[in-house]
C-alpha positions as CSV (number, residue, x, y, z in Angstrom):
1,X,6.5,-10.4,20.8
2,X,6.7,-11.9,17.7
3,X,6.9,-8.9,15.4
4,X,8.8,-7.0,12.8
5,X,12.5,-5.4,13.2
6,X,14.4,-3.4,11.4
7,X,18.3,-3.3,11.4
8,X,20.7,-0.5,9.8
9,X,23.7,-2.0,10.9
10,X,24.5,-2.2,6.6
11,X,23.4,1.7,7.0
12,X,25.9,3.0,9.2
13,X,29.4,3.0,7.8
14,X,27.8,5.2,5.1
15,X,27.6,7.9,7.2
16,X,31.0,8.5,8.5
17,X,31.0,11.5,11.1
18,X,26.7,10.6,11.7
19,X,25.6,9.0,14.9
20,X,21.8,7.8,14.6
21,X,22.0,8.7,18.2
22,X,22.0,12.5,17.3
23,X,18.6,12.1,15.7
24,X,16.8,11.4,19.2
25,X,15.9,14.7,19.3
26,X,14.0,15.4,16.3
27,X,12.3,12.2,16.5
28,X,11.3,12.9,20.3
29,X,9.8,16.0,19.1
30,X,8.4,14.5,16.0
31,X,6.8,11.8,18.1
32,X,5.5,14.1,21.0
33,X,3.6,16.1,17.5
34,X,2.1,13.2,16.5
35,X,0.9,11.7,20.1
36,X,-0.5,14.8,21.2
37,X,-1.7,16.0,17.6
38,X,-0.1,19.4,17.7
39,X,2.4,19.0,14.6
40,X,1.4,20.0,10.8
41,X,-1.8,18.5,9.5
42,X,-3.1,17.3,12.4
43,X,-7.0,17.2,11.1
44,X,-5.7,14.0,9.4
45,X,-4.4,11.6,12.7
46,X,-7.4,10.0,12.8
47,X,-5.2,6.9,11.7
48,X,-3.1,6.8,14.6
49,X,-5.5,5.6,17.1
50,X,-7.6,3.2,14.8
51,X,-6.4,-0.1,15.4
52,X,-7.1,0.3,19.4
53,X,-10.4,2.1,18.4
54,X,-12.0,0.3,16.1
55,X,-14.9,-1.0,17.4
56,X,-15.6,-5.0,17.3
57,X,-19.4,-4.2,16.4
58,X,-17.6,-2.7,13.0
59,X,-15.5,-5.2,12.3
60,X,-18.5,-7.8,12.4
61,X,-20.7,-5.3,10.3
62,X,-18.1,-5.8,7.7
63,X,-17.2,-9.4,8.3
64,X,-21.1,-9.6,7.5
65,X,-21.4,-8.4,4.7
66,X,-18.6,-9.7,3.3
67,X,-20.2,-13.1,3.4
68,X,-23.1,-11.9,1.9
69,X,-21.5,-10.3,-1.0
70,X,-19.0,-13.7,-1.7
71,X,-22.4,-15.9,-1.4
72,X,-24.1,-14.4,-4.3
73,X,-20.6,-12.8,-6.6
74,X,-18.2,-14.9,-8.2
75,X,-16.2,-11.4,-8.7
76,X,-16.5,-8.4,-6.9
77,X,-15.0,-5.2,-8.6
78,X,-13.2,-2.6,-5.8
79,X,-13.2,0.6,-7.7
80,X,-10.9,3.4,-6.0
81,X,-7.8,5.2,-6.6
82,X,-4.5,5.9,-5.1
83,X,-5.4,5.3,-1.0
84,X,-8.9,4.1,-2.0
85,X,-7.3,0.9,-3.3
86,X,-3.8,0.2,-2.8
87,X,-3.9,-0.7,1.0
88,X,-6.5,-3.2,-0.2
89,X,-4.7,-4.9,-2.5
90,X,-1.4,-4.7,-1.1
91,X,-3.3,-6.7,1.7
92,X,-5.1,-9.6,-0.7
93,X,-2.1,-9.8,-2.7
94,X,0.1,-10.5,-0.2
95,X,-2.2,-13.6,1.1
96,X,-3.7,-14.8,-1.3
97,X,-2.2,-17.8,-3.2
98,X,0.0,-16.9,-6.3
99,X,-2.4,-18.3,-8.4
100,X,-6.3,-17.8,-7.0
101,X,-7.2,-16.6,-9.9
102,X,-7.0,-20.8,-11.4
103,X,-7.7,-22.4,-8.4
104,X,-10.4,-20.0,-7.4
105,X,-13.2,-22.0,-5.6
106,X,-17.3,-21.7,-5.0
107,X,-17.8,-19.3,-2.6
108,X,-14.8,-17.9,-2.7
109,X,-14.8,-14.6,-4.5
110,X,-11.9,-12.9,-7.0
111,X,-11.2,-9.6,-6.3
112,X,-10.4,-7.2,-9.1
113,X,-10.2,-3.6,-9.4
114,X,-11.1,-1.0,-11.9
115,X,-11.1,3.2,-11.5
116,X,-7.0,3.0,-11.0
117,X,-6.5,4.2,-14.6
118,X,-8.4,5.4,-17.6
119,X,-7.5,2.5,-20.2
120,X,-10.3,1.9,-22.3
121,X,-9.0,-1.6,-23.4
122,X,-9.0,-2.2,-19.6
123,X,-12.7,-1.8,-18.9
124,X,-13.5,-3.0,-21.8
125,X,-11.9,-6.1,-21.1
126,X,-13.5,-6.5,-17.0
127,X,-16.6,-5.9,-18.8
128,X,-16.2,-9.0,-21.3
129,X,-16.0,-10.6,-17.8
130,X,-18.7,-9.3,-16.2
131,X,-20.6,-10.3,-18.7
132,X,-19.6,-14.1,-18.4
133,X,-19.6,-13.5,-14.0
134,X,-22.2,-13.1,-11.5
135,X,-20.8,-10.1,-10.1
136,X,-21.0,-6.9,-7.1
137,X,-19.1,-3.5,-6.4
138,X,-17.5,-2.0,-3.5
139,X,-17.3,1.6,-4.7
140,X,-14.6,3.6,-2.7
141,X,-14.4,7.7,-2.8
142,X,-14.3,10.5,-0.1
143,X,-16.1,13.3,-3.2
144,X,-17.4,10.6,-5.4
145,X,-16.0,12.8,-8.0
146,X,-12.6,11.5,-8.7
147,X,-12.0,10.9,-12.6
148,X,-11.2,7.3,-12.6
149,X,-13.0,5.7,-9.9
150,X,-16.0,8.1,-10.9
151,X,-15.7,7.0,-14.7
152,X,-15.5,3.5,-13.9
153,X,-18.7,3.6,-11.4
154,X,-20.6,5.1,-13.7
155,X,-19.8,2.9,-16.4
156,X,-20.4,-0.2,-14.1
157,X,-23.4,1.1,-12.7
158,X,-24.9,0.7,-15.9
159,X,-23.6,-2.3,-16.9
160,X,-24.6,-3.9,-13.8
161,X,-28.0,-2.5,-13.8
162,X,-28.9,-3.6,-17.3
163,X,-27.7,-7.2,-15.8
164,X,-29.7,-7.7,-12.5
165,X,-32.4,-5.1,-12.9
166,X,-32.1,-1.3,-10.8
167,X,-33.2,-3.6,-7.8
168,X,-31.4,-6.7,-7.1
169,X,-28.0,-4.1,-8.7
170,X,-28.6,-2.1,-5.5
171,X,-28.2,-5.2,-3.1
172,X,-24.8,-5.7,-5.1
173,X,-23.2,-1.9,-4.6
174,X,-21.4,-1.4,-1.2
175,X,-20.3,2.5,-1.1
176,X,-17.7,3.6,1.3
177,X,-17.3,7.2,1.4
178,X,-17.7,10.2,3.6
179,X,-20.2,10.3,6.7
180,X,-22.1,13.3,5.2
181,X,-21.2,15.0,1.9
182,X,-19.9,14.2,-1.7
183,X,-21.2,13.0,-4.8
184,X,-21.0,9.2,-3.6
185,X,-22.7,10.0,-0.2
186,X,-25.7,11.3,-2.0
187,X,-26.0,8.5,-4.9
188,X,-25.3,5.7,-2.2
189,X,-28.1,7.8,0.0
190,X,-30.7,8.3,-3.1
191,X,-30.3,4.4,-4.5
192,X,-30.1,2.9,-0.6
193,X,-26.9,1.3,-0.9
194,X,-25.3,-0.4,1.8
195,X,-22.1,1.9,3.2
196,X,-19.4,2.5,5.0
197,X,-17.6,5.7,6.2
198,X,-14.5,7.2,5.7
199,X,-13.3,9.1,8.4
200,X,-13.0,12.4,8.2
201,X,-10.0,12.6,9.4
202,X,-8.1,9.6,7.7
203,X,-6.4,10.4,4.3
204,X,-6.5,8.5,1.6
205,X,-3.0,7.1,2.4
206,X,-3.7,6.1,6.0
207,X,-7.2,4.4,5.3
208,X,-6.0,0.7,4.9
209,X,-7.4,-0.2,7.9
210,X,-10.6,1.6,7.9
211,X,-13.3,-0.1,5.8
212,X,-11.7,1.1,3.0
213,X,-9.5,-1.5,3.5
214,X,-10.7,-4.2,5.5
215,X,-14.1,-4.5,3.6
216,X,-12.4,-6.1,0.2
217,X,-9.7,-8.0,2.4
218,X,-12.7,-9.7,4.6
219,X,-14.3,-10.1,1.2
220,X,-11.4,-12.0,-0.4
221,X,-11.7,-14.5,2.9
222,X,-9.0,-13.4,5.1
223,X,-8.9,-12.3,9.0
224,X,-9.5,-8.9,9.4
225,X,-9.5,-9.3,13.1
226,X,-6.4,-10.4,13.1
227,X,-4.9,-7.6,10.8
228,X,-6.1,-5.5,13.5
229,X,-4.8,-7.4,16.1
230,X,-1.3,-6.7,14.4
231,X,-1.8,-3.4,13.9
232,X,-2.7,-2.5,17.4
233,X,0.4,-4.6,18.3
234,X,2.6,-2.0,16.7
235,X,0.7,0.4,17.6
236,X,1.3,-0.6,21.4
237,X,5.1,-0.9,20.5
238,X,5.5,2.6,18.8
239,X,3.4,5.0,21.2
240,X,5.2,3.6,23.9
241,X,8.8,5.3,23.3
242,X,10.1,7.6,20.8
243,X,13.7,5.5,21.6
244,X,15.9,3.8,18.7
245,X,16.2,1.1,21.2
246,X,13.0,0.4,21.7
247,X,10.8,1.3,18.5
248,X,11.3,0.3,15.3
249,X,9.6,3.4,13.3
250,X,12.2,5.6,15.0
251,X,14.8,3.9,13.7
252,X,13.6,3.4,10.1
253,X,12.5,7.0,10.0
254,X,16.2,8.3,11.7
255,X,18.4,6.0,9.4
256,X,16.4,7.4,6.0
257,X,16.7,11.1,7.3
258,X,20.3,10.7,8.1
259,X,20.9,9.0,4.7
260,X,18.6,11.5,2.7
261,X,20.7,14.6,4.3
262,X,24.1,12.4,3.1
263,X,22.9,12.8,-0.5
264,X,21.0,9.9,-0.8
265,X,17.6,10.9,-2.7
266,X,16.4,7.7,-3.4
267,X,15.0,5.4,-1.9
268,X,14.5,1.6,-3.4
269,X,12.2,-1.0,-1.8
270,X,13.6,-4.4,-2.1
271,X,10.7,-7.3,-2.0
272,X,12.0,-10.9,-2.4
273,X,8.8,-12.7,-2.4
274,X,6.1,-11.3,-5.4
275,X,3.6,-11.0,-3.6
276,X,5.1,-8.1,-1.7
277,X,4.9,-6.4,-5.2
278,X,1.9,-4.4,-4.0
279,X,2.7,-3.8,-0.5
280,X,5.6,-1.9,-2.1
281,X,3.2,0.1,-4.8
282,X,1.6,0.8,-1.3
283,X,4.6,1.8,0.0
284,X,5.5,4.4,-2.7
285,X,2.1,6.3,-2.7
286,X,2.3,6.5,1.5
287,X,5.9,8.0,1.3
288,X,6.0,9.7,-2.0
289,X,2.9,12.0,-1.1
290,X,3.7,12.6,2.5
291,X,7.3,13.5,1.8
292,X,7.6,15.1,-1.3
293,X,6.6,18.9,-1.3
294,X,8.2,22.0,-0.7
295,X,11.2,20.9,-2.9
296,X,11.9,18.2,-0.9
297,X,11.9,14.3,0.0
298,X,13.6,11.0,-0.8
299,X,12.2,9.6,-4.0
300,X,10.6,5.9,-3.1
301,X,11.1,3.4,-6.0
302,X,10.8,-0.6,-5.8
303,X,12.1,-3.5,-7.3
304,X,11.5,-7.3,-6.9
305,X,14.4,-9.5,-6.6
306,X,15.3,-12.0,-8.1
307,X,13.6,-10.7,-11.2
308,X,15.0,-7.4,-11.5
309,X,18.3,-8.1,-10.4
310,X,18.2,-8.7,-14.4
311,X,17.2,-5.8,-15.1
312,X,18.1,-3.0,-13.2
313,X,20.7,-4.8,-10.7
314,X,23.6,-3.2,-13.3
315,X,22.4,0.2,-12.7
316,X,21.9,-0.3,-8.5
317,X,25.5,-1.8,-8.5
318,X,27.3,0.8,-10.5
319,X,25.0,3.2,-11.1
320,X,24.7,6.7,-9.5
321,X,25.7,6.5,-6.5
322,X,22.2,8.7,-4.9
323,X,20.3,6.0,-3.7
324,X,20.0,3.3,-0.8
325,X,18.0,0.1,-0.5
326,X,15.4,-0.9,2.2
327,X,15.2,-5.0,2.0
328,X,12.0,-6.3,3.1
329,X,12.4,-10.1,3.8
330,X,10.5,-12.5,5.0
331,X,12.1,-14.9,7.8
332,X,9.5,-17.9,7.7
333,X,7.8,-19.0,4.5
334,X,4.4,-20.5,4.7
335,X,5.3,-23.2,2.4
336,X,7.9,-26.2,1.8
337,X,9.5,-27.2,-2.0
338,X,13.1,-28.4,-1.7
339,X,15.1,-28.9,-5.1
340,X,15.2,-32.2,-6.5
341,X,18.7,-34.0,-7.2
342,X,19.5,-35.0,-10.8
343,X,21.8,-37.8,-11.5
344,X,23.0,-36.5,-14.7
345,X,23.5,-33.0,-12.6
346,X,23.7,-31.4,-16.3
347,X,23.3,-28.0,-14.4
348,X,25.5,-28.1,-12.2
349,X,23.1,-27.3,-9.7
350,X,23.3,-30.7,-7.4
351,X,25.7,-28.5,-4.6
352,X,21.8,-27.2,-3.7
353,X,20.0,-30.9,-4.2
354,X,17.5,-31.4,-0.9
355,X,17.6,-27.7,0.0
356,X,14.7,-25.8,0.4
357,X,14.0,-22.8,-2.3
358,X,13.9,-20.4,0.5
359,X,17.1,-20.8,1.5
360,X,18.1,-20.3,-1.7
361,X,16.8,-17.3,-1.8
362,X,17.7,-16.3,1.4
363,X,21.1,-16.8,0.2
364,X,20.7,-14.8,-2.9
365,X,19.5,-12.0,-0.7
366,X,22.4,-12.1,1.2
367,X,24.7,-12.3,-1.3
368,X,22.6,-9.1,-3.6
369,X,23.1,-7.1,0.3
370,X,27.0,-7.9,0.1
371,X,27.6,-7.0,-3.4
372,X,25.8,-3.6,-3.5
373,X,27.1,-2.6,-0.2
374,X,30.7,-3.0,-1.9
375,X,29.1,-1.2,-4.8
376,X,28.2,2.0,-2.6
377,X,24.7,1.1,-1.4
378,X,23.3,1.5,1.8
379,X,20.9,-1.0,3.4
380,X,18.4,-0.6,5.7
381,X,16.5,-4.6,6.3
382,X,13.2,-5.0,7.4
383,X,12.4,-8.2,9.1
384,X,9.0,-9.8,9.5
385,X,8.6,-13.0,10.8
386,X,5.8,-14.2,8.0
387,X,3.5,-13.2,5.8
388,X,0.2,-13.7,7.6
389,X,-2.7,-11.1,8.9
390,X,-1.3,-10.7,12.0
391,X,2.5,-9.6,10.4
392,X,0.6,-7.8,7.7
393,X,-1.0,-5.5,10.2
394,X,2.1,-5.2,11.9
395,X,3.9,-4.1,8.7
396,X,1.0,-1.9,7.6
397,X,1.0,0.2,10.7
398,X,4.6,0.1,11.1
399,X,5.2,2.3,7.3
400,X,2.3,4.5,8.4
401,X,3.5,5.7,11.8
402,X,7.4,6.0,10.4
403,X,6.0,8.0,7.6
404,X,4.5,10.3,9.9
405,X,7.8,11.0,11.8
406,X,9.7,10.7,8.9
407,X,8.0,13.7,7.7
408,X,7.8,16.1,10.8
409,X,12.1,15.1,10.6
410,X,11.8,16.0,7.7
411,X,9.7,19.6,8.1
412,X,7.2,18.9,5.8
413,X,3.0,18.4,6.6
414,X,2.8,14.4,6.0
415,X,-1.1,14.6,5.8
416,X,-1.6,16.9,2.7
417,X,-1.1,16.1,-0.8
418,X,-1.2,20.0,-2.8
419,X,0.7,19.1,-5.9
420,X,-1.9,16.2,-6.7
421,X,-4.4,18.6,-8.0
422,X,-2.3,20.2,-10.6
423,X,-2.6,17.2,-13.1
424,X,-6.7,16.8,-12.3
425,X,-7.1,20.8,-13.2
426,X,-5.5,20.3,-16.4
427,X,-7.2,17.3,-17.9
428,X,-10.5,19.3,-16.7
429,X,-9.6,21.8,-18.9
430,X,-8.3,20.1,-21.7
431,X,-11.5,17.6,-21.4
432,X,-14.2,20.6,-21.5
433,X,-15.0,20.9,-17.9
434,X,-17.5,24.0,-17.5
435,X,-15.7,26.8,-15.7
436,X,-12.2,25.4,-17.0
437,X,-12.7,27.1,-20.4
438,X,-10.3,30.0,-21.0
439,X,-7.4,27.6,-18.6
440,X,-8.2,25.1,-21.5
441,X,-7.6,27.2,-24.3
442,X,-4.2,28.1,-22.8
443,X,-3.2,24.7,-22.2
444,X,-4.3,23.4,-25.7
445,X,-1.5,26.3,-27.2
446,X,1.1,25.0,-24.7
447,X,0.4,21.4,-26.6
448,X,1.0,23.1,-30.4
């Protein structure tokens, strides 16, 4: 099969006295909780199955009215939060060209997003474009009652109501949210929107390839049948065996526990292609709130190299020595530019003349892995063969299902999310929020 693999041979002689044989066990049992759905939080597996359940009547639902939506919008808006947008755009970044935005053609749709922060500037620069752009929203919430996503709707709402008329706006709203209750469900309901369900038992984290997901990917013109197609490849590959030798989630979920109970807290996801920046924002919302609770978890950070080899690459070579690197690298770039010799050859640089830029930084990659290894750094590498729908799925479902037993390793509920509310409580207060009162009066001393 032409899929993903992950190697931890750079892991290893970090943990003198460990064999990632002795983890079998826990990940046996951790996979055995999530296959038969008897481990913590298992109201929320709803994920594990969806890439050999979804139905092919769905995905043309959605292929659908994707078309329709890119006929008549030379922007559509995709206005979620946290799980309700990341998977999305992880997805559409990753395949679209580096610079849609300028070669962006009829018919072809840009895909922005709005409810991911509370910037005024922000909105109030999308709506200077909105203005100028024939326009449609896919509003994404379980409650419909999030802050930002429910800010920004309502703000958009207007705006594109006061464009179109309340009638023709309604043919331009696309609300996926849950099958029967929540503020969304009721205003998509009331206005006759066009919607899509969350599951109720996919969180947030785990919904990139429910409609959450695949609805704005389909939209900004890629395969979502073949996303699914690689998803339900590594799903095939993972439920199969729990064993390091056959399935790569065990091993990526054994080497980071083994490395976690060395002393290694953080974790830093290396991308070397920038369009992997969002995959890795992905990444760190789908580990960070599975993992970290009950006073524990490995702390997921990312960087981009080249870039931020020049920025932080000081601090990962010498720094505190807490913290290993997972590479993700691409083997097989889509495209071909090869650097030009130069007679004069003022740089220096004609030893790379007529080599491809890839292999460049191939061999910058390889030379970053050498030189923090001798700095103290574990690796773990991540291998996938391109950066296409089919490896995208693969990768997508790959993270999820090694979060999941990286989490019953670890003893912790990978499907709930607790300490999330904390901050939400405490802006209600401080904002006015009826029955918040008194808690905001406390919090507003706190601030003197």
């Amino acid at each position: 099969m032409n899929t993903l693999s992950v190697d931890i041979a750079k892991a290893l002689p970090f943990l003198p006295g460990h064999s990632i044989d002795a983890m079998q066990p826990a990940l046996s049992e951790a996979h055995e909780k999530l296959l038969s759905g008897s481990g913590k939080g298992n109201e929320f597996l709803g994920w594990l199955r969806l890439p050999s359940s979804t139905d092919n009547m769905l995905l043309a639902s959605i292929q659908e009215d994707a078309r329709q939506l890119a006929g008549e919008a030379e922007v559509v808006v995709v206005i979620g939060i946290g799980g309700s947008y990341l998977g999305a755009r992880a997805a559409i970044e990753a395949l679209q060209h580096s610079f849609s935005p300028v070669l962006k053609k009829k018919g072809d749709p840009l895909v922005v997003y709005a409810g991911e922060n509370l910037s005024e500037d922000y909105h109030a620069d999308l709506l200077d474009v909105l203005n100028e752009k024939s326009y449609a929203l896919i509003v994404i919430s379980k409650s419909g009652t999030t802050t930002e996503p429910a800010v920004a709707f309502r703000i958009l709402k207007e705006h594109l109501e006061k464009k179109y008329g309340t009638k023709i706006a309604r043919r331009r709203i696309i609300a996926i949210t849950d099958a029967s209750r929540g503020a969304l469900k009721k205003i998509a309901d009331d206005e006759g929107y066009r919607s899509y369900v969350i599951p109720d038992d996919v969180g947030g984290r785990y919904s990139v390839l429910t409609p959450v997901g695949l609805l704005p990917v389909a939209v900004a013109g890629f395969d979502i049948n073949e996303l699914m197609e690689g998803a339900r490849q590594m799903q095939h590959l993972c439920f199969r065996s729990s064993g390091l030798s056959h399935n790569p989630a065990s091993v990526y979920a054994a080497a980071r526990n083994l490395l976690y109970r060395s002393g290694k807290q953080t974790e830093i996801m290396v991308t070397w292609q920038p369009q992997l920046l969002y995959v890795a924002e992905w990444w760190k919302q789908l580990f960070g709130e599975s993992e970290g609770k009950e006073g524990k978890g490995i702390f997921p950070a990312s960087v981009n190299f080249t870039t931020d080899l020049h920025s932080l690459g000081q601090f990962i070579q010498e720094g505190t020595r807490n913290l290993f690197e997972t590479v993700l690298s691409v083997e097989h770039p889509a495209k071909v530019v090869q650097v030009p010799p130069d007679p004069v050859n003022g740089d220096g640089l004609n030893f790379i003349a007529g080599r491809r830029l890839s292999e460049v930084n191939r061999m910058a990659e390889l030379g970053t892995l050498l030189a923090h290894i001798d700095g103290g750094v574990p690796n773990i590498r991540i291998s996938m063969p391109g950066v296409t729908e089919l490896h995208l799925g693969q990768l997508l479902y790959f993270y999820e299902f090694s979060c999941a037993l990286s989490g019953y390793v670890l003893g912790v509920n990978p499907f709930d999310q607790p300490g999330v509310e904390a901050y939400k409580n405490n802006m209600y207060a401080l904002l006015g929020k009826p029955g918040y009162e008194e808690e905001g009066k406390k919090l507003r001393l706190k601030l003197k």
